[in-house]
KEKEVEX-196589 format. One record per residue (C-alpha): x, z, y. Coordinates in steps of 0.25 Angstrom, whole numbers, plus 5000, padded with zeros to 4 digits. Layout:
<nodes>
XZY ...
</nodes>
This chain:
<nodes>
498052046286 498952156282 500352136280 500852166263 502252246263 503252236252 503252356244 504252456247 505452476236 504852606233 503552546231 503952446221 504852566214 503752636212 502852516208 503952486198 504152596192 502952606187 503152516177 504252576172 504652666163 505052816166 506252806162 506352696172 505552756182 506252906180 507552806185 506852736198 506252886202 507752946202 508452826209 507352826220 507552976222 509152996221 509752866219 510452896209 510152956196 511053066191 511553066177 510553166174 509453076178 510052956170 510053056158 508453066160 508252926162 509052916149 508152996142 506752926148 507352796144 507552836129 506152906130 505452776134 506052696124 505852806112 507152846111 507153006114 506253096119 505653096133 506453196141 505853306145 506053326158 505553186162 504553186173 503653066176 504452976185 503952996200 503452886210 504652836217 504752876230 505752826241 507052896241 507352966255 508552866261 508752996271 510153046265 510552896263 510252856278 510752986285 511852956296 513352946291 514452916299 515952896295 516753006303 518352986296 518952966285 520253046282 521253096272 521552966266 522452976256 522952866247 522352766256 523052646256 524352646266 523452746274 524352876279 523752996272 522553056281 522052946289 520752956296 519952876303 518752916312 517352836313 516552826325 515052826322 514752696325 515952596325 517352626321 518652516321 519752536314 520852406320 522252416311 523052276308 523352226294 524152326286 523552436296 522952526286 521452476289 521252436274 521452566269 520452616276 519452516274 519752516258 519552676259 517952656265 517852526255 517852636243 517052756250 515952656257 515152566251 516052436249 515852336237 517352326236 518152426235 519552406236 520552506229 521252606237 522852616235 523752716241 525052656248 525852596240 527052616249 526952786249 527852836243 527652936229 526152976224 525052926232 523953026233 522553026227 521552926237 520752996248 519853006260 518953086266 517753016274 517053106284 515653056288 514353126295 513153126288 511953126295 512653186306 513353296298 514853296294 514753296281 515953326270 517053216269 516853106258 517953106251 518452966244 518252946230 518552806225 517552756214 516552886220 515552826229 515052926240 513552896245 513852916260 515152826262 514252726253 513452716265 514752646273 514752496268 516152436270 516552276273 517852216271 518352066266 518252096252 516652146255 516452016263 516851926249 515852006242 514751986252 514751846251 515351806240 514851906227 513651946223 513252116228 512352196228 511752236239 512552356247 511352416249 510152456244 508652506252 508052626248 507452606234 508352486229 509452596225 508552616212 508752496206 510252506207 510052636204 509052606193 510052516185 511152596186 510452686178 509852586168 511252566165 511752696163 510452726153 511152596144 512352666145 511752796139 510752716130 512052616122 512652766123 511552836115 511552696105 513052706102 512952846099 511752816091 512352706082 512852726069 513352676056 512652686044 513152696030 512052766024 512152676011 513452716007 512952846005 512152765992 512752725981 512452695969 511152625963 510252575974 508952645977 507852635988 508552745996 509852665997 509152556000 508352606011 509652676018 510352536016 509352506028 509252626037 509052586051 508252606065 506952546058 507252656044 505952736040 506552866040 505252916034 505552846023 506952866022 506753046025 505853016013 506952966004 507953076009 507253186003 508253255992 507753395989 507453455976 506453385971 507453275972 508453335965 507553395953 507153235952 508553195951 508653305940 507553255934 507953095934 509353135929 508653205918 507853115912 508952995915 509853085905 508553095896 508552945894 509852905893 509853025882 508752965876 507953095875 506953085886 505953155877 506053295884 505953265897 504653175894 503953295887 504453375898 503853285910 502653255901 502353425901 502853415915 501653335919 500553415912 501053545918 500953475933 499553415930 499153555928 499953615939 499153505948 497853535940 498053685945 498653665959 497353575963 496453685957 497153795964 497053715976 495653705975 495553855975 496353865988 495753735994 495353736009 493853756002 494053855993 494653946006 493353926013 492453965999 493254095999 493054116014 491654096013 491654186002 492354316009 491554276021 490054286014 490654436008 491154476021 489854446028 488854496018 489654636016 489454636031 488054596031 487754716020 488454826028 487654786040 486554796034 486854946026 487554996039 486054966047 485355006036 486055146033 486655176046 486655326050 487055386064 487755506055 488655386045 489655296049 489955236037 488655156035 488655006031 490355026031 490854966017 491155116011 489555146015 489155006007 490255065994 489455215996 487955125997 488355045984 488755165975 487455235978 486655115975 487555105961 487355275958 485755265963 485655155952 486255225944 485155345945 483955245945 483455115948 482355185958 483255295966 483055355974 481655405969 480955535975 481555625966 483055575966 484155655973 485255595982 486355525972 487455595982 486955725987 486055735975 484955805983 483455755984 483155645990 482055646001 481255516006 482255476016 483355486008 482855405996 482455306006 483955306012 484555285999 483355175994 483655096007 485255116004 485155075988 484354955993 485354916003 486454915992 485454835983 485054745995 485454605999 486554616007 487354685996 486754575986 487454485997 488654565995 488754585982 488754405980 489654395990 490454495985 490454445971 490754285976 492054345982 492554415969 492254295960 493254215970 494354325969 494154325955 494054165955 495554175962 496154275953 495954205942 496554065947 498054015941 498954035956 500354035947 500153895943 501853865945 502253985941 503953985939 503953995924 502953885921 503353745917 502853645927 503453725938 504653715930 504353565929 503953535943 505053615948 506153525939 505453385945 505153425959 505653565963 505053545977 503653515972 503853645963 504053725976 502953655981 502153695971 502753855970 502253875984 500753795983 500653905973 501154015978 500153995988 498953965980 499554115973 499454185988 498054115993 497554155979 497954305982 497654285997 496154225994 495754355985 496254445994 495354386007 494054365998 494254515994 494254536009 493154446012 494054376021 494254236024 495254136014 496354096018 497453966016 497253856006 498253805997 498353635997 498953585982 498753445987 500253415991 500953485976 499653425968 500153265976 501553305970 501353365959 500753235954 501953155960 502553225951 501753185939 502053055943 503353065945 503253115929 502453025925 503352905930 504553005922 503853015909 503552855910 505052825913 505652915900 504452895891 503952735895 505252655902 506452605892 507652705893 508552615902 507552585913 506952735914 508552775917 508952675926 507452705933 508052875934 509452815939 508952735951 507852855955 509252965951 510052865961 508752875972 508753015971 510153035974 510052935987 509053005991 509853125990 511053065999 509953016010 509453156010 510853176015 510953056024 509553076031 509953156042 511153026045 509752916042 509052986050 510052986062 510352856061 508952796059 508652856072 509852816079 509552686075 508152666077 508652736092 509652646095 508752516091 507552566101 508952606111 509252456110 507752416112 507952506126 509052446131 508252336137 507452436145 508952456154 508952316158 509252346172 508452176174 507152246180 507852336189 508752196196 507352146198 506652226201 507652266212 507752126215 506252096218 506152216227 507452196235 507052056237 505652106241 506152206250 507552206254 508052056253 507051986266 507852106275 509152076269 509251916270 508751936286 509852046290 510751966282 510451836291 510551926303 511951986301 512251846297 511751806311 512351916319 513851856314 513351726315 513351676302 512651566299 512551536287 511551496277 511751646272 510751686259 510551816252 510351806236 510051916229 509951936213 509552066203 510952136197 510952266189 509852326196 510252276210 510152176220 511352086221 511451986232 512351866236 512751786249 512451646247 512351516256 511451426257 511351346245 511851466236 513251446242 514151576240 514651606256 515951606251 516051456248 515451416258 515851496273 517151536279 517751666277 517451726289 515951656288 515851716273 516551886279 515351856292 514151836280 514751946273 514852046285 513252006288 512952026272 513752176272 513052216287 511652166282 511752266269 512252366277 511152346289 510052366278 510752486272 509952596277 510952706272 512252626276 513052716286 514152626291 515052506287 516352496284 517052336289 518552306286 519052176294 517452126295 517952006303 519051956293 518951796296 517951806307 518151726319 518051786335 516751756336 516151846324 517051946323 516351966336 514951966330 515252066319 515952156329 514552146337 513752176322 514752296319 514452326332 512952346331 513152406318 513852516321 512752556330 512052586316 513052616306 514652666307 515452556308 516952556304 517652436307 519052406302 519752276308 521252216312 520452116322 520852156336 519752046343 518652116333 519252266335 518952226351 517552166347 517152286339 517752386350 517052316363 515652286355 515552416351 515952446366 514852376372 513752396362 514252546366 514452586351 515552696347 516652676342 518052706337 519152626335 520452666327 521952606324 522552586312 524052536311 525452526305 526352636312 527752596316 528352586302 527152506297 526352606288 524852566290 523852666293 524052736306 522752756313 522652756328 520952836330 520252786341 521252676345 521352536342 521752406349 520352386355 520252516360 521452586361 521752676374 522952756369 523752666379 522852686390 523652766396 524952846395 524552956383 525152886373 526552886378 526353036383 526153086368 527453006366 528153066376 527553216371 528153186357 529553146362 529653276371 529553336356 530653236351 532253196349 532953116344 532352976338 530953036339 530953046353 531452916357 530252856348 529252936354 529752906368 529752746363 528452766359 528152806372 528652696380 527952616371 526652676375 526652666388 527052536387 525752506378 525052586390 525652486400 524852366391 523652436391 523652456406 523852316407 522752276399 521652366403 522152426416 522852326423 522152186417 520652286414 520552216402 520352066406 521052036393 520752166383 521652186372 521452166358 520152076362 519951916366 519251946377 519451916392 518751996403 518851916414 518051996424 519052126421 520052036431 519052086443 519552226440 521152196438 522052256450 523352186449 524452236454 525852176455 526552286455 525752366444 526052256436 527652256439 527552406436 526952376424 528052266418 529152376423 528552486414 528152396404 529452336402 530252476404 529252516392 529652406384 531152446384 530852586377 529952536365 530352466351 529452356352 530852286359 532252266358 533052316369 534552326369 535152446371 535552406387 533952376389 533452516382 534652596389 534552756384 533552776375 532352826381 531952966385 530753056386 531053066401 530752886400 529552916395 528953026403 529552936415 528652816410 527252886409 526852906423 527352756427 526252716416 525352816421 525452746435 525252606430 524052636421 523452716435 523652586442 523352476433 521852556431 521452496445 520552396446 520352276457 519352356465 520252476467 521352386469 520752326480 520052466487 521452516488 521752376495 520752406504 521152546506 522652516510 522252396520 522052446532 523452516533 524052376529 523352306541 523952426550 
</nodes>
C-alpha cells in the first residue's frame, strides 16, 4: 500500500491559485518570488484588480501570472553570527562607545541590578526580532544635550564580514531579524496574549504578505473613490418653466443614459434658427397677425416637397446602379473600338507602315470611305483613279481599297458606331439634368436655411457633389473609362421630411390651436430650447460625473473582493495540514526538556491573513490563572525555543534573565537546553544569577562548547556600565596571579600626589584578591568553587596543606588588608602612607605563595620522600 503525503505549501499554492483571479495570482507569484512586493508592484496589482472588476483598462504590460514555484530560502539560511556591537550612543546610562564581543556559539554577560545590562538588552529588543520593544532613553542623569541614539552591530554573514548594521528604531533590518530575543516582558506575552507565530516556513510568508497588500489596494481604492466623489447641482443651472431636460438632469446619477442625455445636449445652429423661429411665430400670435408666417410655411412646404422630389431623382441618376450602367456602357465602347482596330490592323498591316489599325489609321480609313462614297456607290470600278494620288487604279489596288471601304462598312464598326452612339446619348442624358437644385438665390434654400441651417449645409454639399460626379461621369464615358462614386440622398431626403413635419405641426399650431394654447405650446418648447442650451454647457461636467459615479458604484461592489477572510483560511487550513502536528510535538518536547508538566495545549485561530496561536491548559484555562510564575516563564521559554527550533532562517537568540523565578533545580535544565542550542545557533545570554552564570559556564565546559564570558558593573562612584571582556565571576582569572597589581604598580611609577597613593592602594588590594584566589583554587583546588553550590569532595585527594603556607598567607593577607579602603584603620595602624617601594616589596612575597600553594598532595608527598633519608641519618 503506498503511503499518501500531504501536499507541499507550494503544491497547494499553486492548486490555489488557479482559482483565482490575476490580479490575485499576479500578488501570490510576486510574494513567493520576493517576499515582498515593492510599491511598483502593488501599483500593477492595482491596476489588475480595477481591470477585473471593470474599472480601468488592463495594463499593458501584464503578463500572465507564472506557476508558482518555491522561493530559494538560500539567502535566508546563510550562516550569521554576531561579532560586537559598538558605538553606543544615547543608550540608556551606557558610557558612549561601549562594546561588546560575541563568541560563536554561547556568550554570557553576568552584571548585578543597576549594572547596565538592560541597556543592552533593550538595545537587541529593537534591532532583533522581539514582540515588545521597549523604548530607548538616554541618561537622564547626563548632563546638557544627549545625542542622537546609536549603534553599530558587526556580524559575518556566511562567513564574510560584512558592513556594520547601523540601528535604526522603527527601521527593521532582515538580518538582526534573524536574532530572536526573550525577556520578562516576552515570557507574559507567550503565555498569556494571543501571537502570531514568530515564524513562518518557506511558502506561508505569502499570505501575510498577501493581506498586506489587500489592504494597501483598499487603501488605494477608498483613495481613488474620495477623489472621485462629487457634489452635484446641476439643476440650479435650470430655472424657470420645467421641461423634460430639467427633469431628467434632476436625476443624474451612476444608472444616467448618457445617450439619451448627449442627445439632449445638442445646441448648434439648427437649435438657434429654431429658437428664432419659435420666438417669431410667438410674437406673431400674441400680435394677432400670424397670417404671413402661415403663407410663408405653407410656400415653404411646397418648395421642400420639390426639393425632395428632385433630390430623390438625382439620387437615382447617381445610385450605386446607375454607376454600374455607365460602367458597362464605357466598357462595351472600350472593347468594341479594340475589337475593330485588331481586326483593320490584321487586315491592313504592311511591313512598310506602322501606323495600321492605330486610331489616326481608323480616322484616315473612315474619310476615304466618306470621299469614295461620295464619287459612287461602286468605287473603285475598272476605269476609276486613286482619290489620293489621282493615278489609275490597277487590279490590286482597287482590290486594296474595296477590302479597306468594306472594313469601314463592316461589323465591327457597325459595333462601334452603336456603342459609340449609347455613350453620347448618356452624356447628353447628363448634361441636361437640373445639378443646381439649391442654388444661393433661390427660396427654399432661403427657407431651409432660416428653419435648419445645418440641414441647409447638408444639403449644399449633397449637391455640390451631385454637381462634381455629374462633371466627373461625362468626362469618364467620353474616355470610355469606368464610373466613379455615387451620391446617397437618403439621409437629407429623411430630414428634409422631418422638416415637413415639423411644418406641418407649425402651420397646425398657428392656423388650428386657440391663440393661448398655441403660445404657451412655443414658450414651454422656447424654455426646452434654452436648457438644452445650458446642458450643451454642462455636458462635459454630466459627463464626468456619471462616470465617476457609475465608477465609484462598481468600486464599492469591489471592495468585497479585498476581504482578506479567504486568505486567514486558507492559511489556517494549510498551516494546520502542514505545520501544526510538528509544532505541538516540539512544543511537548521542550516542555519535557524543563520538565514542565503540564497539561499544555496549542490553539490556533485565522487573523488578518495569519496564523495566530494561544497557550491554553487543559480545559481552555489561560496558563496565567492557573501556574506559578516561574511554571508560566518555563512554559514560555519552551513555546519561544520551539518557534525558534523550527525557524529554519533564525540565526541566534537573544535571553535577558531567562530564569527569573526559576528554582535550583531548572535553572539547571535551561542552562543544559541553552547549552545544546548554542551548538546550533549563537546564543547570548544576559543574567545577574551567579548559581546559573556557573551552570551556563561548566555546561558549556563539559559539553566543550565555546564560549565567552564578560563583566558588566558599577565603577567606584556607582555609574553603571563598565564592562570587564572576557571576565566574569564564574570565570575570572585576572587574580590568578600577580598581573593585576603589576599594571598598578606601572601606573603609580608614572604618578604623584593623590593619584599615586590610589594606584598603589589599588594595588594592595589586588594582591590581596590574588591571595583569595589562591586559596580557593590553589590551596583548597577547588573543593568548594566560588560563585557555584557545588562541593567537589574528591578535590581534598589533591590538597597539600601546609601550616606554614597558610600562616604566611594570614600574615600577608592582613598586611594587605591595612593598605585598602574597604577598612577603617586609625592613623597609628596605617602608619606613613604607603609607597611604591611597599608595593614592589609585596609582589614577589605573593609570587612565592601562589608557586607553593599550586602543589598538590602527590608532590607534597615525593618531596617527603625525597628528604627522608637524610632525616633518618
Amino acid at each position: 500500500m503506498i503511503e499518501s503525503r500531504a501536499p507541499t505549501v507550494w503544491q497547494a499554492l499553486d492548486a490555489w491559485g488557479e482559482q483565482l483571479s490575476r490580479w490575485q495570482q499576479f500578488i501570490i507569484a510576486q510574494a513567493t518570488s520576493n517576499g515582498r512586493l515593492s510599491d511598483d508592484e502593488i501599483g500593477t496589482a492595482y491596476r489588475l484588480f480595477l481591470s477585473a472588476h471593470d474599472l480601468a483598462e488592463a495594463p499593458a504590460e501584464h503578463r500572465p501570472a507564472p506557476v508558482v514555484l518555491p522561493r530559494s530560502a538560500d539567502d535566508e539560511c546563510k550562516p550569521l553570527c554576531l561579532v560586537r556591537v559598538d558605538g553606543l550612543v544615547g543608550v540608556n546610562a551606557l558610557p558612549d562607545g561601549s562594546l561588546l564581543t560575541f563568541d560563536p556559539k554561547l556568550t554570557v554577560i553576568y552584571g548585578r541590578n543597576g549594572a547596565g545590562k538592560s541597556g543592552f538588552a533593550r538595545l537587541f529588543a529593537n534591532a532583533c526580532f522581539s514582540r515588545h520593544k521597549p523604548k530607548i532613553v538616554p541618561n537622564i542623569y547626563a548632563n546638557g544635550g544627549t545625542a542622537d541614539l546609536a549603534a553599530s552591530f558587526h556580524v559575518q554573514l556566511d562567513g564574510e564580514s560584512s558592513d556594520p548594521f547601523a540601528l535604526s528604531v522603527g527601521i527593521e533590518n532582515p538580518e538582526l531579524k534573524r536574532i530572536s530575543f526573550f525577556d520578562v516582558t516576552i515570557a507574559k506575552l507567550h503565555v498569556g496574549e494571543t501571537t502570531a507565530f514568530e515564524f513562518k516556513p518557506s511558502g506561508f510568508d505569502v499570505f501575510p504578505e498577501m493581506a498586506r497588500v489587500y489592504g494597501e489596494l483598499g487603501k488605494l481604492l477608498a483613495n481613488a473613490v474620495l477623489s472621485r466623489a462629487h457634489t452635484t447641482r446641476f439643476s440650479d443651472s435650470f430655472i424657470g418653466q420645467e421641461t423634460d431636460v430639467a427633469k431628467l438632469v434632476a436625476t443624474i446619477g451612476p444608472r444616467t443614459d448618457m445617450a439619451a442625455v448627449r442627445k439632449l445636449a445638442i445646441y448648434g445652429e439648427a437649435e438657434k434658427a429654431r429658437l428664432r423661429e419659435v420666438d417669431s411665430q410667438a410674437t406673431a400670435l400674441k400680435a394677432s397677425s400670424p397670417q404671413e408666417l402661415i403663407e410663408n410655411l405653407k410656400r415653404a412646404k411646397n418648395d421642400i416637397i420639390a426639393l425632395i422630389a428632385k433630390l430623390d431623382a438625382l439620387g437615382s441618376e447617381f445610385s450605386p446602379e446607375k454607376r454600374a450602367f455607365r460602367t458597362a456602357l464605357s466598357k462595351t465602347a472600350r472593347e468594341c473600338t479594340a475589337a475593330a482596330a485588331a481586326v483593320g490592323s490584321e487586315t491592313f498591316k504592311r511591313p512598310f507602315f506602322k501606323a495600321v489599325g492605330t486610331p489616326d489609321w481608323e480616322v484616315f480609313a473612315k474619310a476615304a470611305h466618306a470621299l469614295a462614297r461620295k464619287e459612287s456607290d461602286l468605287y473603285p470600278g475598272p476605269d476609276d483613279r486613286c482619290i489620293l494620288c489621282e493615278r489609275p487604279l490597277d487590279i490590286d489596288s482597287q482590290a486594296h481599297i474595296t477590302a479597306l471601304l468594306a472594313f469601314v462598312e463592316g461589323e465591327a464598326q457597325r459595333a462601334v458606331q452603336a456603342a459609340t452612339k449609347a455613350v453620347e446619348n448618356e452624356i447628353g442624358a447628363l448634361k441636361t439634368l437640373e445639378v443646381n437644385i439649391f442654388a444661393p438665390d433661390s427660396l427654399v434654400r432661403a427657407d431651409v436655411n432660416r428653419l435648419d441651417p445645418n440641414l441647409a449645409t447638408a444639403i449644399e454639399l449633397v449637391a455640390a457633389s451631385i454637381a462634381a460626379l455629374r462633371d466627373s461621369s461625362v468626362a469618364v464615358l467620353a474616355a470610355h473609362d469606368p464610373a466613379q462614386g455615387s451620391v446617397n440622398c437618403a439621409d437629407v431626403s429623411s430630414a428634409l421630411h422631418a422638416l415637413i413635419e415639423r411644418i406641418g405641426r407649425d402651420w397646425e399650431r398657428l392656423t388650428k390651436e386657440n391663440t393661448a394654447t398655441a403660445i404657451a405650446s412655443l414658450e414651454l418648447e422656447h424654455q426646452t430650447l434654452r436648457h438644452r442650451e445650458v446642458l450643451s454647457k454642462l455636458l462635459g461636467g454630466i459627463e464626468t460625473y456619471v462616470a465617476d459615479a457609475l465608477w465609484c458604484a462598481k468600486a464599492e461592489r469591489a471592495k468585497s473582493a479585498l476581504n482578506p477572510r479567504h486568505i486567514t483560511d486558507k492559511e489556517k487550513e494549510l498551516f494546520g495540514q502542514i505545520v501544526g502536528p510538528s509544532y505541538r510535538a516540539r512544543l511537548a518536547q521542550e516542555c519535557d526538556d524543563l520538565e514542565c508538566d503540564m497539561p499544555i495545549e496549542l490553539q490556533t485561530t485565522g487573523q488578518k491573513g495569519k496564523t495566530v496561536r494561544s497557550l491554553l491548559l487543559k480545559g481552555g484555562h489561560r496558563p496565567e490563572i492557573i501556574l506559578s510564575e516561574g511554571e508560566q516563564k518555563a512554559v514560555a521559554l519552551a513555546d519561544f525555543l520551539t518557534e525558534v527550533s523550527m525557524n529554519p532562517s533564525n540565526a541566534g537568540v537573544v535571553l535577558d534573565d531567562p530564569v527569573t523565578s526559576q528554582d535550583h533545580q531548572r535553572k539547571g535544565l535551561i542552562a543544559k537546553r541553552l547549552v545544546r542550542e548554542a551548538q546550533s545557533r549563537q546564543v547570548i545570554v544576559f543574567t545577574h544569577d551567579l548559581p546559573f552564570l556557573n551552570q551556563l559556564i561548566a555546561t558549556a565546559e563539559k559539553e566543550e562548547v565555546s564560549f565567552q564570558a564578560h563583566w558588566i558593573d558599577r565603577d567606584e562612584d556607582g555609574h553603571p556600565g563598565q564592562i570587564t571582556l572576557n571576565d566574569a565571576p564564574a570565570t575570572s582569572k585576572a587574580y590568578d596571579s600577580t598581573e593585576r597589581a603589576k599594571q598598578c604598580l606601572a601606573e603609580a611609577q608614572a604618578l604623584t600626589g593623590r593619584a599615586r597613593h590610589d594606584a598603589i592602594c589599588k594595588g594592595m588590594a589586588a594582591l590581596r584578591r590574588t591571595i583569595e584566589e589562591t586559596a580557593v583554587k590553589r590551596l583548597l583546588k577547588d573543593v568548594v568553587p566560588r560563585w557555584s553550590d557545588r562541593v567537589i569532595v574528591t578535590g581534598f585527594r589533591n590538597i597539600a596543606w601546609d601550616d606554614d603556607l597558610v600562616e604566611s598567607m594570614c600574615g600577608i593577607y592582613e598586611e594587605l588588608s591595612a593598605y585598602i579602603e574597604g577598612h577603617s584603620h586609625t592613623d597609628e595602624a596605617m602608619g606613613a602612607p604607603p609607597e611604591i617601594k611597599d608595593l614592589a616589596e609585596m609582589l614577589p612575597r605573593v609570587d612565592g605563595l601562589i608557586k607553593t600553594a599550586k602543589r598538590d598532595r602527590k608532590a607534597q608527598l615525593a618531596a617527603a620522600a625525597r628528604v627522608q633519608p637524610d632525616c633518618l641519618t
